[in-house]
Rosetta silent file (secondary structure, phi, psi, omega in degrees, C-alpha in Angstrom):
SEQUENCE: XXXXXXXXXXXXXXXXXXXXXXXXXXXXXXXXXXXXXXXXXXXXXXXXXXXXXXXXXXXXXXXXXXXXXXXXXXXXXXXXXX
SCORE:     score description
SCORE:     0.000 S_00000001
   1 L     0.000    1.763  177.584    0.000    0.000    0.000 S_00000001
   2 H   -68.014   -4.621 -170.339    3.473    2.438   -0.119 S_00000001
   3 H   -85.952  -23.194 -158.723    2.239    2.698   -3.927 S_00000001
   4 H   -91.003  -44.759  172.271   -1.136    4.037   -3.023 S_00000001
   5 H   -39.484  -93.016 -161.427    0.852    6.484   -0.169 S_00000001
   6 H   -49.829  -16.956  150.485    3.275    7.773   -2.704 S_00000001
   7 H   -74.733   -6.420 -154.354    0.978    8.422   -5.190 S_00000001
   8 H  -100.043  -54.992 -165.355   -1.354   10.268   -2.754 S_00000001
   9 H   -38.624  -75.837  164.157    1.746   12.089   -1.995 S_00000001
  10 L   -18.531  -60.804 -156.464    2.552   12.737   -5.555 S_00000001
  11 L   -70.344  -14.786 -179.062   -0.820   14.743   -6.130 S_00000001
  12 L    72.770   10.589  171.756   -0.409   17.494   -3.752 S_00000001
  13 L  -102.007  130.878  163.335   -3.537   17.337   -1.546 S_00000001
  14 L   -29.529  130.087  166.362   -4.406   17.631    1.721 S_00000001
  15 L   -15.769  -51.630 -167.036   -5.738   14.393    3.289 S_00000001
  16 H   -93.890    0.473  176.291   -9.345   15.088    3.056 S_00000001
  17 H  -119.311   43.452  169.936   -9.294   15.783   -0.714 S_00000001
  18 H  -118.017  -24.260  -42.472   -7.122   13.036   -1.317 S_00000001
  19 H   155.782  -68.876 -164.422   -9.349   11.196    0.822 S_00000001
  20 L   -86.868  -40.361  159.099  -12.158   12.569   -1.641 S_00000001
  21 L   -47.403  -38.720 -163.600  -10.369   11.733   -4.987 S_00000001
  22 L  -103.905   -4.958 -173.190  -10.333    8.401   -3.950 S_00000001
  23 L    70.490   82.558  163.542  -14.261    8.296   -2.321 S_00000001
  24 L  -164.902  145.730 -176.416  -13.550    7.422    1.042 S_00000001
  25 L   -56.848  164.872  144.846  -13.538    9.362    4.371 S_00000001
  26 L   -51.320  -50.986  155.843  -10.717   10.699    5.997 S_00000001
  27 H   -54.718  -26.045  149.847  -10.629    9.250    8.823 S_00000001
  28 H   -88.545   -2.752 -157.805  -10.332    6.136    6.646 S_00000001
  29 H  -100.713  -48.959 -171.799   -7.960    7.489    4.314 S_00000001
  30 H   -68.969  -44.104 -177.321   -5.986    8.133    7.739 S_00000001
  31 H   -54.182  -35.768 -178.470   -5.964    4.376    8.598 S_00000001
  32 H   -76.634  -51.665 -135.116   -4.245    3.122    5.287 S_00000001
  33 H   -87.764   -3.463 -176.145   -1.697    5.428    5.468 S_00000001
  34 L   -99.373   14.508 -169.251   -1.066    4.757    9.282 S_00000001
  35 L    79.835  -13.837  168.215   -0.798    1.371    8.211 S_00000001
  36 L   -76.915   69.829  179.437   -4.074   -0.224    9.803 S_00000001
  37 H   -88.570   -5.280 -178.784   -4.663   -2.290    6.924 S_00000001
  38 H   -57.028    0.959 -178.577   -6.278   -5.093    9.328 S_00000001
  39 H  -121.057   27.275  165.708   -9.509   -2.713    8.823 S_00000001
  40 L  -142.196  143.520  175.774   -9.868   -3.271    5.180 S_00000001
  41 L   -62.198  156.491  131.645  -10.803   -5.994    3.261 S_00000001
  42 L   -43.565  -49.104  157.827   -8.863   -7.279    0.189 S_00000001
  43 H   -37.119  -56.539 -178.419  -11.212   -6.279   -2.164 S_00000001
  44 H   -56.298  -24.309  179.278  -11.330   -2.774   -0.332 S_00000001
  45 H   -40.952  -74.202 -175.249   -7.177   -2.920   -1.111 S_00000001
  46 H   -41.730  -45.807 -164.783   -7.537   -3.739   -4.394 S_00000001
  47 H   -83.334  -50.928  177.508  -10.273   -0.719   -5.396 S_00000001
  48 H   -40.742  -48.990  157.747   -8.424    1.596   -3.816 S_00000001
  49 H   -61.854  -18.213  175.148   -5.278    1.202   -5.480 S_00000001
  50 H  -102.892  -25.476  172.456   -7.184    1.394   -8.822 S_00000001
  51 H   -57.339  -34.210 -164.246   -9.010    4.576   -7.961 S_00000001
  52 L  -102.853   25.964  143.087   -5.527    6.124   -7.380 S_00000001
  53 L    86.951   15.384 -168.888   -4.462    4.556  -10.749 S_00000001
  54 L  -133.211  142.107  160.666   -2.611    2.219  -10.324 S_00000001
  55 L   -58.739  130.822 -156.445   -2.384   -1.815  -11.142 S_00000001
  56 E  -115.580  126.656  156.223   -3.062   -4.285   -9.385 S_00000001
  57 E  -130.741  121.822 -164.050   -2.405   -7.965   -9.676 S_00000001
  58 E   -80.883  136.076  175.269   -3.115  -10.577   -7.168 S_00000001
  59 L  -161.047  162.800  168.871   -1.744  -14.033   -7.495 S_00000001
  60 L  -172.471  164.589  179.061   -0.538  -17.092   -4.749 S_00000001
  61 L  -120.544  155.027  152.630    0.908  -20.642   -4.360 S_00000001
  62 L   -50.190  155.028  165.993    0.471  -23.146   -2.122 S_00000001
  63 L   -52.976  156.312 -179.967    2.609  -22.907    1.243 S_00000001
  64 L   -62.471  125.717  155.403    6.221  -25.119    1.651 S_00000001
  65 L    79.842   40.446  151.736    4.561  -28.778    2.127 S_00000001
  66 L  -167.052  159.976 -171.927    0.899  -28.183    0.842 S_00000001
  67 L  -123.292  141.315  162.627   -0.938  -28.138   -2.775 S_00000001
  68 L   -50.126  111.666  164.988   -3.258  -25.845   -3.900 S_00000001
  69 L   -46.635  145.991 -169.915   -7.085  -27.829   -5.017 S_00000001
  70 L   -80.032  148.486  171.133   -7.451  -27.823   -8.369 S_00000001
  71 L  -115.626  149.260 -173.283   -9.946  -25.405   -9.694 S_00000001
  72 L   -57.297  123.433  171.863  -12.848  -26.466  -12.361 S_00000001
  73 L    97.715   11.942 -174.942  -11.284  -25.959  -16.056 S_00000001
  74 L    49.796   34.333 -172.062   -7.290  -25.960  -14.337 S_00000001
  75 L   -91.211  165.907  149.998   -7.759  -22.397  -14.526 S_00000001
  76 L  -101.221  177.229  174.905   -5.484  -20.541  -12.588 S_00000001
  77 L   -85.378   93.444 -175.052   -6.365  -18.031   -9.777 S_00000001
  78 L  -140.766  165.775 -169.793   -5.606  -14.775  -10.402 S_00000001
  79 E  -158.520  118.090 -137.254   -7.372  -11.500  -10.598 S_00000001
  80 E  -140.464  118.747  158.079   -6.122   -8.042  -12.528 S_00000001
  81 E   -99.434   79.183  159.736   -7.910   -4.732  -11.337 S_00000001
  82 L   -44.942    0.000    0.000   -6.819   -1.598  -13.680 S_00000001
């Protein structure tokens, strides 16, 4: 989330209209950047970083010493947010 910081940075606004750029309060705005990401979702990550422009792409492996379940079709899991 230092990408979503440094672009916020970048832009030259105050908190709450950076805050407002991105549709979200300040006081929530205040949380990512203080690092409290345990109060957002993944999803919530994810949009955020594409309102402020930037790409996102999500991917994972199994852990050392465990396999991933097979998904219907072998597809893999992945997910791309512009």
């Amino acid at each position: 989330m230092a990408a979503v910081r440094n672009r916020g940075e970048g832009w030259k606004l105050t908190q709450l209209e950076a805050a407002t750029r991105l549709k979200v309060t300040q006081p929530r705005l205040n949380d990512l950047l203080r690092g409290h990401f345990n109060k957002f979702s993944l999803d919530g990550l994810v949009e955020l970083a594409a309102r402020a422009g930037i790409k996102v792409k999500v991917s994972w492996s199994a852990a050392p010493g465990r396999r991933l379940s097979a998904s219907p079709g072998g597809r893999q899991h992945k997910r791309q947010v512009a």
